[in-house]
C-alpha positions in Angstrom: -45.9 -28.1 7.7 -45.8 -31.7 6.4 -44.3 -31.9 2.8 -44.4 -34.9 0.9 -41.6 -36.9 0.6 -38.2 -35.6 -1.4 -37.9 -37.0 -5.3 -35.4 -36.1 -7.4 -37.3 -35.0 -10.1 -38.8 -31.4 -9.0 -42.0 -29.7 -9.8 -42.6 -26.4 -11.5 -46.0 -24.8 -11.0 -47.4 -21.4 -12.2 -49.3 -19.3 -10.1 -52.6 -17.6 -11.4 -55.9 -16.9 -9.9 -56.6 -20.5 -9.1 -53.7 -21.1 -6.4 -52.4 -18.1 -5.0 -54.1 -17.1 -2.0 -51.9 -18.3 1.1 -53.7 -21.6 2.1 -53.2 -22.5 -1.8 -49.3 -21.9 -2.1 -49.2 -24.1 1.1 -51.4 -27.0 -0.3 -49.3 -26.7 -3.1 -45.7 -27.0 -1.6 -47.6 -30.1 0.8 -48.2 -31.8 -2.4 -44.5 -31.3 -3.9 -44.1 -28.0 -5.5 -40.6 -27.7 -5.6 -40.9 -24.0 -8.0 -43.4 -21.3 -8.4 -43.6 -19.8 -11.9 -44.9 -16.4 -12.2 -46.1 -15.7 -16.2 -45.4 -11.7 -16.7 -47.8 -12.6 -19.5 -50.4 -12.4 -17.3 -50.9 -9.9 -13.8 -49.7 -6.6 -12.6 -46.6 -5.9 -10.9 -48.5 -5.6 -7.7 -50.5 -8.8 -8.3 -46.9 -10.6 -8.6 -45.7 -8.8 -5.7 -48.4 -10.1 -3.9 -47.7 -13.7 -4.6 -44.1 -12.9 -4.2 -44.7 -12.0 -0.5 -46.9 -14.8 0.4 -44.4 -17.4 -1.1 -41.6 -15.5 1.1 -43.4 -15.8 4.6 -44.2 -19.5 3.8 -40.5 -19.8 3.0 -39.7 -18.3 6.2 -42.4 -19.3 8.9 -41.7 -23.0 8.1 -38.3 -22.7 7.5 -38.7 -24.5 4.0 -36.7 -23.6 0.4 -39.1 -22.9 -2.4 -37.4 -21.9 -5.8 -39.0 -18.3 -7.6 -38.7 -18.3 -11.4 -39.9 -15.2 -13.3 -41.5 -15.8 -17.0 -41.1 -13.2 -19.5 -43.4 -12.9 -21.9 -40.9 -12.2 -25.0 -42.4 -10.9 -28.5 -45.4 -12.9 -28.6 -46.8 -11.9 -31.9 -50.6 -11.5 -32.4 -53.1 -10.6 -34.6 -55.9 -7.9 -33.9 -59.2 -7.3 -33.2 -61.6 -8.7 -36.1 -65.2 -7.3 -36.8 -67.9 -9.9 -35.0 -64.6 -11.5 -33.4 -63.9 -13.2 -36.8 -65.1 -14.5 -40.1 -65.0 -17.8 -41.8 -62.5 -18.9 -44.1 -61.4 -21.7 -46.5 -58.9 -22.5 -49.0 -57.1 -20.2 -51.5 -59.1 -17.4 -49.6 -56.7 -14.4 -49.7 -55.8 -11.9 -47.0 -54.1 -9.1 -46.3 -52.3 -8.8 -43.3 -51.3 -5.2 -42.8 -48.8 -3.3 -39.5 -51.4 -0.7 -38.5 -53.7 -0.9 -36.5 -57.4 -1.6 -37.6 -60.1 -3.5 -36.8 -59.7 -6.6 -39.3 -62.5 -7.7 -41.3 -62.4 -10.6 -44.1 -60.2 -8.2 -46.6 -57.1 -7.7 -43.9 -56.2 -7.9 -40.6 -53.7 -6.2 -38.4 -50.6 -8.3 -37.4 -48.4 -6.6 -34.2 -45.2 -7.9 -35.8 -44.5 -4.8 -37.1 -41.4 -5.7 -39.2 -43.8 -8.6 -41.3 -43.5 -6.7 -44.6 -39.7 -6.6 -44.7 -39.1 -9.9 -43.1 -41.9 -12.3 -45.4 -40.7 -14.1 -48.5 -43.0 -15.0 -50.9 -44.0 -19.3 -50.4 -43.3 -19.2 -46.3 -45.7 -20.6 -44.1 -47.5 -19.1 -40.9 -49.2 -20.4 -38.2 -51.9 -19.2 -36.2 -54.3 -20.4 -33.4 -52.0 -22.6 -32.3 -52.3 -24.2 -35.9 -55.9 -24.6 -36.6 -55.4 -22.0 -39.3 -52.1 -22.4 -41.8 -51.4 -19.8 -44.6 -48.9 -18.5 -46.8 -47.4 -15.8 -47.9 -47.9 -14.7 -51.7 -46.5 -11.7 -51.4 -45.3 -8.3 -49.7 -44.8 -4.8 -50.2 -41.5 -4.5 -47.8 -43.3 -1.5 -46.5 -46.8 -2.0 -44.6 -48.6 -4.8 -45.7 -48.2 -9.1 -46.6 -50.7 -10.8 -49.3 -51.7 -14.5 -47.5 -53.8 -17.4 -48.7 -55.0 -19.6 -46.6 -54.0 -23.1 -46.9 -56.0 -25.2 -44.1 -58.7 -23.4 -41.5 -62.3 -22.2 -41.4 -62.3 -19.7 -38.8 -59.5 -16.5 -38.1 -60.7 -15.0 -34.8 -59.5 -12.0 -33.2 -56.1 -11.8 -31.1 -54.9 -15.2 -32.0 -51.1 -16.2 -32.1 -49.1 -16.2 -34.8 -46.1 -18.8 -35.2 -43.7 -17.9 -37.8 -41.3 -20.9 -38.7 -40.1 -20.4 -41.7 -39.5 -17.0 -41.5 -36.1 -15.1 -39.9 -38.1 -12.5 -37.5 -35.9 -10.2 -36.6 -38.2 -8.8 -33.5 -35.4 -8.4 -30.5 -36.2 -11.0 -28.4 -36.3 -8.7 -25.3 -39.4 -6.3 -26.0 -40.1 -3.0 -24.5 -42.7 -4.9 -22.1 -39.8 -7.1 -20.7 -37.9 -4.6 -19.9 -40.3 -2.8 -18.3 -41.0 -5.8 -16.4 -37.5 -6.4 -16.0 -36.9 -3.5 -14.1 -39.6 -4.7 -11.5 -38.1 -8.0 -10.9 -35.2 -6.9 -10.1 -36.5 -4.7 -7.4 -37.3 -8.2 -5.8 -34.6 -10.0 -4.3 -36.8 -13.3 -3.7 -36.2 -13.7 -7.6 -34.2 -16.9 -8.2 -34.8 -17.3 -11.8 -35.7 -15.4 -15.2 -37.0 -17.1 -18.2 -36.4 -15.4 -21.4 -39.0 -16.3 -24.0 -38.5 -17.4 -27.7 -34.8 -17.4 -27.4 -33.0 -17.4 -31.0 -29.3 -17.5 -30.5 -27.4 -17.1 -27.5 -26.9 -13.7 -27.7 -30.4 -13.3 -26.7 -29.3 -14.5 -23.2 -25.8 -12.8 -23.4 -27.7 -9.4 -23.8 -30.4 -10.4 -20.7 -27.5 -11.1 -18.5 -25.8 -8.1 -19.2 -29.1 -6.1 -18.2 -29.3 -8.0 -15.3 -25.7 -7.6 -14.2 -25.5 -3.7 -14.9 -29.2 -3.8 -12.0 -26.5 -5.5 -9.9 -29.4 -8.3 -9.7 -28.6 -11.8 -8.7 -31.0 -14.8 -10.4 -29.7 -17.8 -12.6 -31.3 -17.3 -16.3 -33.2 -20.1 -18.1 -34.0 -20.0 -22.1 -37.1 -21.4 -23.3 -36.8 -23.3 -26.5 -39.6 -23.2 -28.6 -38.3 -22.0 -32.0 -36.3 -23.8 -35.0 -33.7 -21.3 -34.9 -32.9 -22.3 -31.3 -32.8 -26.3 -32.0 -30.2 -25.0 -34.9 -28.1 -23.1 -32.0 -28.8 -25.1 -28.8 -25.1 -25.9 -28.2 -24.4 -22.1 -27.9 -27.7 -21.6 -25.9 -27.3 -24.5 -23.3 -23.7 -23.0 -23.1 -24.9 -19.6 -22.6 -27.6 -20.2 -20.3 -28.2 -21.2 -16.7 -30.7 -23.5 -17.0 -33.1 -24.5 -20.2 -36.5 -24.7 -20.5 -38.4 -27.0 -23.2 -41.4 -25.2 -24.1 -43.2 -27.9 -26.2 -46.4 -25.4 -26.8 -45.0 -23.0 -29.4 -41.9 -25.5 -29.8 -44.2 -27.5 -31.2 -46.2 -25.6 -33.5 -43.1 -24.3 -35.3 -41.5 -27.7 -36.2 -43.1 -31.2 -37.2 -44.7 -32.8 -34.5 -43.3 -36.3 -34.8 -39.8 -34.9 -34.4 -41.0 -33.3 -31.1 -40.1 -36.4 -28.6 -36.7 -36.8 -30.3 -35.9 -33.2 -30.0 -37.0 -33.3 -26.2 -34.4 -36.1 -25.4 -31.8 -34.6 -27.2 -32.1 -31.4 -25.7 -32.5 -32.9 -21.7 -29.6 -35.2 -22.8 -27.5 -32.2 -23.8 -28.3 -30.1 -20.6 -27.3 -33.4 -18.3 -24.0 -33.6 -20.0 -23.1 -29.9 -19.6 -24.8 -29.9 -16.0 -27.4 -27.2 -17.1 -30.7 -28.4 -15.2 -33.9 -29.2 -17.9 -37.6 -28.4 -17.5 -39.7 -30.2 -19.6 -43.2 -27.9 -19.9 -46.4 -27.2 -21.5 -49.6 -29.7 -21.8 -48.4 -32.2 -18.8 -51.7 -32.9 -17.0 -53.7 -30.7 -19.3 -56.7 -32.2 -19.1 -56.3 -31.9 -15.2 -57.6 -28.1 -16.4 -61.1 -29.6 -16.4 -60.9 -33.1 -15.0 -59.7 -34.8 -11.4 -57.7 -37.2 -13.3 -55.1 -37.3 -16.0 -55.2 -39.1 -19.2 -53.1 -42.4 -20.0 -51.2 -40.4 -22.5 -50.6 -37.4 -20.0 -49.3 -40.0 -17.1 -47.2 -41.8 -20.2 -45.9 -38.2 -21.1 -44.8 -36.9 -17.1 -43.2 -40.8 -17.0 -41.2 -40.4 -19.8 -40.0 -37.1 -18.9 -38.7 -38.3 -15.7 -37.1 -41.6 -17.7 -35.1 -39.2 -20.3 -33.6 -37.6 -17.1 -35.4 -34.1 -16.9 -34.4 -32.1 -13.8 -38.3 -30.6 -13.3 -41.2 -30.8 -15.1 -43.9 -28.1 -15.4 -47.6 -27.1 -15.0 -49.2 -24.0 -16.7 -52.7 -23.9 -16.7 -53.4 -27.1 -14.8 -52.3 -25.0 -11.7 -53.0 -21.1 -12.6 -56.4 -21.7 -13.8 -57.4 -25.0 -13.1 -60.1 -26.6 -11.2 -58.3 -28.8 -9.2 -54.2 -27.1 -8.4 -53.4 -29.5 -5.8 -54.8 -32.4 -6.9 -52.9 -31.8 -10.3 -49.3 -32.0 -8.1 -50.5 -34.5 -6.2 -51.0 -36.7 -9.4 -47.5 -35.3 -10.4 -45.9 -36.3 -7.8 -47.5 -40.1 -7.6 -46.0 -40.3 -11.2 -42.8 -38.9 -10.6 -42.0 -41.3 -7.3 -43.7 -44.3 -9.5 -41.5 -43.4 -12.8 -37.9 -43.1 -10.5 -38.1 -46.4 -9.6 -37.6 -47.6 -12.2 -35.1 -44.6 -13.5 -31.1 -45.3 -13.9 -28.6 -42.9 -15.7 -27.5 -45.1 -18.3 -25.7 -41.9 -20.6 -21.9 -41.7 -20.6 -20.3 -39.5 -17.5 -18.2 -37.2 -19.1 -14.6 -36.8 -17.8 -14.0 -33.0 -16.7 -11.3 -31.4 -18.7 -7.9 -31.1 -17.4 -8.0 -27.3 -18.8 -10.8 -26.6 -17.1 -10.4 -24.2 -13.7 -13.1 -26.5 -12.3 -11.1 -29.6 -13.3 -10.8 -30.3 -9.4 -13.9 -29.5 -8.1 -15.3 -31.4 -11.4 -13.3 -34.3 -10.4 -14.7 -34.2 -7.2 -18.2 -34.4 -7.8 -17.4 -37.2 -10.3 -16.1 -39.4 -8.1 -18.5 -38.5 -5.6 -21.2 -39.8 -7.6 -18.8 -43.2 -8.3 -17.8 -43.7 -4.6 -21.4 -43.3 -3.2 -22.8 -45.7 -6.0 -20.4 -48.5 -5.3 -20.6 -48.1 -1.5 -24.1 -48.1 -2.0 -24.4 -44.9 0.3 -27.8 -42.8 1.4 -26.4 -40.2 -0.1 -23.7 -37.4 -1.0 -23.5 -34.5 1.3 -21.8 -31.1 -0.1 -21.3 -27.9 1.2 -21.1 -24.9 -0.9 -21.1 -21.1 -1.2 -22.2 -20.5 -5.2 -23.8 -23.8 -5.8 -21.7 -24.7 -8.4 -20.9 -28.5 -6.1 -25.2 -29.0 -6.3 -25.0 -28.5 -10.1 -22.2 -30.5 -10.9 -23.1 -33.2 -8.4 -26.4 -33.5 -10.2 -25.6 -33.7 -13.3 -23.8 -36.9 -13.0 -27.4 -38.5 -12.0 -26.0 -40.4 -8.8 -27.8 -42.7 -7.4 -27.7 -41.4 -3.8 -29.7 -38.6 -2.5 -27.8 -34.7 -2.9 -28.1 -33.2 0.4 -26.3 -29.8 0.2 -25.7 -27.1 3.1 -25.3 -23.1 2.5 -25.0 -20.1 4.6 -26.8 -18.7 1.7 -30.5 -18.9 1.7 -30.6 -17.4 -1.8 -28.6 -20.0 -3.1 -30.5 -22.9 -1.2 -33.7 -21.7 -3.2 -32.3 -21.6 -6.5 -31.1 -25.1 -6.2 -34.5 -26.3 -5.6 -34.8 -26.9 -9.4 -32.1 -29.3 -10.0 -32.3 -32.7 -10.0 -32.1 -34.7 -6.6 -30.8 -31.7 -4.5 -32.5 -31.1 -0.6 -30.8 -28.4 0.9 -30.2 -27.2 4.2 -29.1 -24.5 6.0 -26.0 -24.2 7.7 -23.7 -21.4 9.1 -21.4 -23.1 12.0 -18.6 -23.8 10.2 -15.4 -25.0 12.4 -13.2 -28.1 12.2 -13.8 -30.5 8.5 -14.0 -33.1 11.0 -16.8 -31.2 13.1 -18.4 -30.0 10.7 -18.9 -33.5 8.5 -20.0 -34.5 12.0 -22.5 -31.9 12.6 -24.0 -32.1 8.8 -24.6 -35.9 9.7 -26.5 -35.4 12.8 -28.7 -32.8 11.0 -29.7 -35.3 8.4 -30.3 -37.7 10.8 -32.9 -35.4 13.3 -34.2 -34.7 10.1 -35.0 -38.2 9.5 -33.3 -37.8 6.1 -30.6 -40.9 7.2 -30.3 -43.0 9.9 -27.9 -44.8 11.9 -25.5 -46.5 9.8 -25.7 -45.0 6.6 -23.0 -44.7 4.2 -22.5 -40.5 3.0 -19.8 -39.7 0.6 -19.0 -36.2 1.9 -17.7 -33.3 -0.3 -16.3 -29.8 0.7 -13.2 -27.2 0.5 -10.3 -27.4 2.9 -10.0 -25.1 4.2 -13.6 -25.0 5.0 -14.5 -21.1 3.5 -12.2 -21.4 0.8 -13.8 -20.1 -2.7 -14.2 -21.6 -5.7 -12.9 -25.3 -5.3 -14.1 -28.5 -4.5 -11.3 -30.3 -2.9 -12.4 -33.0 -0.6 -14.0 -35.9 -0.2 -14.6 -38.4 2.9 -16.6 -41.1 3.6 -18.3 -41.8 6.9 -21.2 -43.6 9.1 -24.2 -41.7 10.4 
């Protein structure tokens, strides 16, 4: 299978009904899928497992590395059902939102944030429909029911979203659905990543990895930012977490939406620095739902994205449910090679910390990154046993290509997120020497380099020592 050419900047795509028979996955790795999302909003377990398996025989009949990230869908909180599917509203119209459950009519309407009552103080706004309808709260019982007025809407329709960003919910932000769902994804091995949804503080993730580490479960965690509380702890979070995710949907109901763009390049420039890879997600290629083509603003929006330095950016609808999945990545990827032409880390390197136990291995991959962008090499090859070289490597935004060899396929998958990684295979370890040797000749049948070409080549001696980065040599294909 012919795969379009490697960029540095990878692509996320979520799977749904539109693109997950067998032929689809395929189109979509040919056009530059890098990772498949699977939305646990969405599907039954076996519906996943079916998509899990397909993605795993592609993986190994072509002998490709395709990254798996699992999406939890976190305490998403709704509304209920409304008589007729909803009323008409307008300003000043008051309405009492109530935590049973009944069918809602133009008097109240049930919430499934339970907790509302306690949590509400009198003058916060709330959100709903993904902000076609604003109101505010005039006052609660603390027991089982919130008085709202509606500030701006004219229609409250059944089952819509509510976005709470003034108030301090204190819904755990695991929910008893996520756990349930939880326990199945770690029944599957295939399972590189876990997004955790509506991540507050970084105990959120500290509790999800201590679930996953009691299962015995191995997959790097990613935390989606998309409420105020997290901007207010994102230090904490990126320190916490594997990997971040920028969820600009609900991230961007919850605060203003001219400081969205700002926010977005802080956080990618924050993950860079602390070599934590970045997805930037939600309304890329929207239109591409619908249409064949993107808009100006969507092409601007992918472009920039790859400009601020994101390690992937992400498709939701556009593939799941969209008319056209592979024509979406296709357009991705035409942007993505277009926009890195003209892309050069331009931040400030920092310089690893001599208390650091990774201080050599840090140093390393620093200079690594200098070396191969003064000798103006192909690119930097690494070998590594926990992918901590890729990361680190990456985040320094060289200017060479990151070709890194495992013995561990599970590792080579997970690294398909981060930025300007292509990994390989490998499992003959013997001499340094040799072995440089023997990584060189397989980038070169693989028509990765040719004869010639500068590498900058990283790696432990001994060769199976854990844990340290210790080496670095440069040679000639």
């Amino acid at each position: 299978m012919k795969i379009t050419d490697h960029q540095n900047t990878k692509i996320v795509a979520t799977v749904g009904p539109a693109c997950s028979s067998p032929e689809m996955l395929k189109k979509l790795i040919k056009a530059g899928v890098d990772v498949f999302r699977l939305n646990f909003s969405h599907g039954t377990h076996e519906q996943h497992k079916e998509v899990i398996d397909r993605i795993v025989e592609i993986r190994e009949k072509y002998n490709i590395h395709v990254s798996i990230l699992a999406d939890l869908q976190g305490p998403k909180i709704r509304i209920g059902k409304i008589e007729n599917d909803g009323f008409p509203i307008k300003k000043g119209d008051e309405i009492l939102f109530v935590n049973e459950n009944v069918l809602g009519n133009s008097e109240r309407v049930s919430i499934s944030y339970k907790t509302f009552p306690i949590d509400a103080n009198p003058g916060e706004r709330i959100l709903l429909d993904d902000g076609n309808v604003i109101m505010e709260v005039v006052e609660s019982n603390r027991v089982d029911s919130v008085k709202m007025k509606v500030l701006y809407g004219s229609r409250l329709s059944s089952n819509k979203g509510v976005n709470l960003p003034e108030t301090s919910v204190s819904i755990p932000c695991l929910t008893e659905k996520d756990l349930i769902d939880l326990d199945y994804i770690c029944t599957q091995d295939a399972v590189d990543w876990i997004a955790l949804s509506f991540v507050r503080k970084a105990a959120d993730v500290k509790q999800l990895r201590g679930i996953i580490d009691k299962k015995g479960f191995s997959a790097k965690l990613i935390s989606k930012i998309e409420k105020p509380e997290a901007i207010e702890n994102i230090d904490k979070i990126i320190k916490a977490s594997d990997a971040i995710m920028i969820a600009r949907g609900d991230l961007g109901i919850e605060v203003a939406m001219e400081k969205l763009p700002a926010l977005q390049k802080m956080i990618i420039n924050k993950c860079i620095k602390k070599g934590k890879p970045v997805i930037t997600a939600t309304q890329m290629m929207d239109s591409m739902i619908k249409n064949p083509n993107p808009t100006r603003a969507e092409i601007l929006d992918v472009a920039n994205a790859v400009l601020d330095g994101t390690d992937a950016v992400m498709l939701s609808g556009e593939t799941s449910v969209g008319a056209h999945p592979a024509l979406v990545v296709e357009a991705m990827n035409k942007i993505i090679t277009e926009a890195e032409k003209n892309y050069e880390w331009t931040g400030k390197r920092p310089k690893p910390n001599p208390e650091s136990e990774t201080f050599f291995s840090d140093t390393i991959c620093l200079n690594a990154a200098k070396v191969a962008e003064d000798l103006g090499a192909s690119g930097i090859v690494g070998l590594t046993i926990s992918g901590y070289t890729a990361f680190k490597i990456s985040s320094y935004r060289p200017a060479s290509k990151i070709f890194i060899f495992s013995a561990k396929e599970k590792i080579l998958n997970t690294l398909n997120l981060v930025w300007g990684v292509k990994t390989f295979y490998y499992d003959k370890f013997t001499t340094t020497d040799e072995t440089i040797e023997d990584l060189s000749n397989i980038l070169k049948e693989n028509r990765t380099v040719k004869k010639g070409d500068v590498l900058v080549n990283t790696g432990t001696m001994p060769l199976r020592e854990k844990g340290r980065t210790n080496m670095l040599k440069v040679t000639h294909v």
